[in-house]
C-alpha positions in Angstrom: -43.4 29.1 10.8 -45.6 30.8 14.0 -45.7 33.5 12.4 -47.4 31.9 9.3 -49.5 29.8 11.8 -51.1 33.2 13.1 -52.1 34.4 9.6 -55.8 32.1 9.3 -56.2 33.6 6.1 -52.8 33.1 4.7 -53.1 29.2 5.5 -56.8 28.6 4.5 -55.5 30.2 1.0 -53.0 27.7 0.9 -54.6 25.0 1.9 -58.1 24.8 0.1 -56.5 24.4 -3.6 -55.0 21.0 -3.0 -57.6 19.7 -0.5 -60.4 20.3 -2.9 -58.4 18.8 -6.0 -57.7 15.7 -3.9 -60.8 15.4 -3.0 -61.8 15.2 -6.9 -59.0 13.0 -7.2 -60.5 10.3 -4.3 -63.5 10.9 -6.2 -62.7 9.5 -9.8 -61.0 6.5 -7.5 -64.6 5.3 -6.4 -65.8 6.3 -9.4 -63.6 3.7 -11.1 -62.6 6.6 -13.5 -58.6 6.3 -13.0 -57.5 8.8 -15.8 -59.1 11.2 -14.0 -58.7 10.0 -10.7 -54.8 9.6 -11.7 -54.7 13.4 -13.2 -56.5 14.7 -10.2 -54.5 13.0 -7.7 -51.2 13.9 -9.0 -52.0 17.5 -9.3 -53.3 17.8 -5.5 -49.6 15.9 -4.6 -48.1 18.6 -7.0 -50.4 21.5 -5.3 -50.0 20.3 -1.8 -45.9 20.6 -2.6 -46.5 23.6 -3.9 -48.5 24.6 -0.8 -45.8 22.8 1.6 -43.1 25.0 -0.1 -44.9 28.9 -0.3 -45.7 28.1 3.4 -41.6 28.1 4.2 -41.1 31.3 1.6 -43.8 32.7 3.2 -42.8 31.7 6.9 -39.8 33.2 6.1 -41.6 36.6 5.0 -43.4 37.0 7.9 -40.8 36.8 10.1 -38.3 38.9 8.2 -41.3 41.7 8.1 -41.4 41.2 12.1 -37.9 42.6 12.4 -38.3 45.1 9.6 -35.6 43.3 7.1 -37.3 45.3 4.2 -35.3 43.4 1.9 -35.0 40.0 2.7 -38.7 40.9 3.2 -39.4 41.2 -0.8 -36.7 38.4 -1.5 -38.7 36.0 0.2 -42.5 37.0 -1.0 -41.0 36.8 -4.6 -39.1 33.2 -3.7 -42.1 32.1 -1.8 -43.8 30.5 -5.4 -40.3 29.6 -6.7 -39.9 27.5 -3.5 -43.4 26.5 -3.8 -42.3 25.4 -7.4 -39.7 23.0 -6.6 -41.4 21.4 -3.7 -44.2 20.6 -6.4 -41.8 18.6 -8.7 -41.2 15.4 -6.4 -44.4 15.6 -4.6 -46.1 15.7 -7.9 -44.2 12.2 -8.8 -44.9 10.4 -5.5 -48.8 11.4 -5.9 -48.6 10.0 -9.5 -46.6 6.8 -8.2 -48.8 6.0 -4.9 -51.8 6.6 -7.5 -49.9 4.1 -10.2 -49.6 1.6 -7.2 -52.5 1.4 -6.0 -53.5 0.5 -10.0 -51.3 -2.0 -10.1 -52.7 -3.6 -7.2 -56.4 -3.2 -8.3 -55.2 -4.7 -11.7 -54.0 -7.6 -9.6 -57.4 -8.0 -7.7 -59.2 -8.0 -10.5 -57.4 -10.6 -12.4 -55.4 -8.5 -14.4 -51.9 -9.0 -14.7 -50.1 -5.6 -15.1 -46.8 -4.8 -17.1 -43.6 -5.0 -15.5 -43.0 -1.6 -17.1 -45.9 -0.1 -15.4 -44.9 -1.5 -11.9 -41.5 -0.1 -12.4 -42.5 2.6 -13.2 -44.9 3.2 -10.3 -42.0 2.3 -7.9 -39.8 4.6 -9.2 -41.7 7.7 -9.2 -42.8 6.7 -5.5 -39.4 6.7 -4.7 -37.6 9.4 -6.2 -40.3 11.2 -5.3 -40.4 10.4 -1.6 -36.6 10.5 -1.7 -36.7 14.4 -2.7 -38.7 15.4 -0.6 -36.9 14.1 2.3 -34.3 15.5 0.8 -35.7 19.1 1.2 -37.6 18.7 4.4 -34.2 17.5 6.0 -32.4 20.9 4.4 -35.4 22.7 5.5 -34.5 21.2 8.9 -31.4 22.2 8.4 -30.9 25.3 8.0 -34.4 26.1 10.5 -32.0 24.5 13.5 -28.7 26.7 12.1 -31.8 30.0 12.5 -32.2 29.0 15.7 -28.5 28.6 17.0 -28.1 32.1 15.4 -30.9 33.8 17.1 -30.2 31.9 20.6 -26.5 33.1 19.7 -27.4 36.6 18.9 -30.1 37.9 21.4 -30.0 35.1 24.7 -29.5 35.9 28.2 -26.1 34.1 28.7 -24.0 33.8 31.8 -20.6 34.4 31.2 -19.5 30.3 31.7 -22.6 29.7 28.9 -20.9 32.1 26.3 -17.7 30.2 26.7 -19.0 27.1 26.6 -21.5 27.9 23.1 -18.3 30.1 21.4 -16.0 26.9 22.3 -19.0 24.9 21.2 -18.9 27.0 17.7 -15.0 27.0 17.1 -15.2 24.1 16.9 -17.2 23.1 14.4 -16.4 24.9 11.1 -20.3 24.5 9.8 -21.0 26.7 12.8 -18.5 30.1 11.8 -22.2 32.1 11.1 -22.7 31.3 15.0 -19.5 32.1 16.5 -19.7 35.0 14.4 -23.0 36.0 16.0 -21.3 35.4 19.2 -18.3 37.3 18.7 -20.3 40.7 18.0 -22.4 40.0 21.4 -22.0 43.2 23.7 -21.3 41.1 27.0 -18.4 39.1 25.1 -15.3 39.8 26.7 -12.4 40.9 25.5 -10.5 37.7 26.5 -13.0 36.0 24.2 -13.0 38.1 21.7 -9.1 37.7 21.0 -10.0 33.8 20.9 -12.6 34.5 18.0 -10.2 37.1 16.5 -7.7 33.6 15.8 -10.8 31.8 13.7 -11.7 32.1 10.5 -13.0 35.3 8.1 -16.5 34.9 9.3 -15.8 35.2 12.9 -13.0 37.9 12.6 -15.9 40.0 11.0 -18.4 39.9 14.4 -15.2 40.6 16.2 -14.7 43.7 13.8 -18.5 44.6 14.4 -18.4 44.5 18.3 -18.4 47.8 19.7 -16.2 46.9 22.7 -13.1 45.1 20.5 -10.0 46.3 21.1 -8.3 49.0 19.2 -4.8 46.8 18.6 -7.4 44.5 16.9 -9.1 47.0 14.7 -6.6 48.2 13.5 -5.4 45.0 13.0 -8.6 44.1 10.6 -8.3 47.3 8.8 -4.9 45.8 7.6 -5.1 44.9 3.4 -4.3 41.7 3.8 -7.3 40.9 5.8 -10.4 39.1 4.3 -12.6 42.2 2.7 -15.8 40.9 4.7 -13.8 42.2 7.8 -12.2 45.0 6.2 -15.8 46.1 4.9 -17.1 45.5 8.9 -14.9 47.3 10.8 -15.4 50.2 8.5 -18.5 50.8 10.0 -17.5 50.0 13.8 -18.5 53.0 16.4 -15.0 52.7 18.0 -12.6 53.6 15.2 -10.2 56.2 15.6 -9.6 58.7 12.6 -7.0 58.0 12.1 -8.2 54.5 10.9 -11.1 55.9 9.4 -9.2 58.0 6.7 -6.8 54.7 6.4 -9.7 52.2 5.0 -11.1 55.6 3.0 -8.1 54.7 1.1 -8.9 50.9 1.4 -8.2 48.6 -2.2 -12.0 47.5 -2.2 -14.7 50.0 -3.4 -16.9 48.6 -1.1 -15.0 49.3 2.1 -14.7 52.8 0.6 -18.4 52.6 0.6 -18.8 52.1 4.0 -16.3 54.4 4.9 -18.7 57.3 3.2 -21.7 55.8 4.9 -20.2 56.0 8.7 -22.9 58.6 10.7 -19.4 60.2 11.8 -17.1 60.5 8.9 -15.7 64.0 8.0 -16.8 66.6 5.0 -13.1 66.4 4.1 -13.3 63.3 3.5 -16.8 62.8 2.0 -15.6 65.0 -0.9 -12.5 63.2 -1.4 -14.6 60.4 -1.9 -16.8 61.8 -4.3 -14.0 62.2 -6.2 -13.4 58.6 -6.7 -12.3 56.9 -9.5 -15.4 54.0 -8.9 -18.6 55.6 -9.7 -20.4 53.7 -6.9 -17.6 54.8 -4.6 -18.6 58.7 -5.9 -22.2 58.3 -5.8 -22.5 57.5 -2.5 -20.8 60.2 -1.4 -22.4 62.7 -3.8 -25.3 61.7 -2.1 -24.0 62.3 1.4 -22.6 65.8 0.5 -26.3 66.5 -0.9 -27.7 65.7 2.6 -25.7 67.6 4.8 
């Protein structure tokens, strides 16, 4: 979201739509002209969702363009609106309630008695309303802290005692397996550690699989079939593997190992063109294209 915060025309885009059709909307209320105060109203809540939910798309956007993720990059300016568009739905009903309220309550002053349809009905889109959207602001939240934990678990300056205290931290909790994953393909883990994470779950086997320093016994263990093909397919593609382990996941059940056998910076000719012999066409492909390059 800083990133967004540094882009003054990015924000003054999304901010001028919904303050100028509230305005209009708080308008119509002096006005006494409640249709179109009501109509007014509930489209600035709906905008200003709308607004509320493009600004996390696009926060997301910005940053992934920062650490040139080209295609999460385009994911998120195309799911910036859709976002955008589902923020709009309750925030759109809690302007149309808090605007049906505050009817109610003039109909009241004024010596009118209102239905109990209508006051139920204002209620109730204030509510479910409100309740959505803390429903996505907490998610929001959410999954900003689990970010967070991921990039403090990824790229922080750590003393040794910290890293065992965050991966004992993260093995603990199985909602955390993205972090001790992150954790587990740290340079500076040791190997002692990285045993311990090799004993967790699929997730965290595969940053053991990635880190450079692993083990060989444990590499080869993850290039067995009957491991998870998320590790199988990452330790395809770590630095240390030996050829021998190399030409064994070549011949790997899963096409995409396969894959990522073909695209390894090191892999042989021999090999390549076996490859581009195989029976998958994406498999074949791949390799075509590798052949073509060299």
């Amino acid at each position: 979201m800083q990133k967004l915060l540094g882009q003054p025309l990015a924000l003054a885009w999304l901010a001028i739509p919904p303050l100028v059709v509230l305005a209009l909307g708080i308008l119509g209320m002096r006005k006494s002209k409640p249709a179109k105060a009501t109509a007014w109203l509930t489209i600035g809540f709906a905008l200003a969702g709308f607004v509320g939910g493009e600004a996390i798309g696009l926060a997301s956007y910005f940053e992934a363009l920062e650490s040139s993720q080209w295609t999460a990059a385009s994911f998120n300016m195309f799911a910036a609106p859709l976002i955008g568009a589902i923020w709009s739905i309750p925030a759109g009903a809690l302007g149309w309630g808090l605007v049906a309220i505050v009817s109610v309550i003039r109909m009241r002053r004024s010596g009118e008695k209102p239905l109990q349809v209508e006051l139920a009905a204002a209620v109730g889109f204030t509510v479910v309303g409100a309740s959505l959207l803390v429903v996505l602001g907490v998610s929001h939240v959410s999954r900003q802290r689990q970010a967070l934990r991921m990039e403090y678990a990824s790229h922080a300056k750590l003393s040794a005692d910290e890293l065992r205290a965050l991966v004992t931290e993260a093995m603990a909790d199985s909602a955390r397996s993205t972090e001790a994953s992150a954790l587990a393909s740290r340079e500076d883990c040791p190997e002692d550690l990285l045993r311990k994470l090799a004993a967790h779950n699929d997730t965290t086997r595969a940053g053991v699989a990635y880190n450079a320093n692993t083990p060989l016994d444990l590499l080869e263990q993850f290039s067995q079939p009957t491991q998870a093909e998320m590790v199988r397919f990452t330790v395809a593609s770590n630095k240390r593997l030996t050829l021998t382990l190399i030409e064994k996941l070549a011949a790997d059940p899963s096409p995409e190992v396969r894959i990522a056998v073909v695209r390894r910076a090191d892999v042989s000719r021999a090999l390549v063109e076996m490859l581009a012999k195989d029976p998958v066409d994406r498999v074949s492909s791949n390799a075509a294209r590798i052949l073509k390059s060299q």
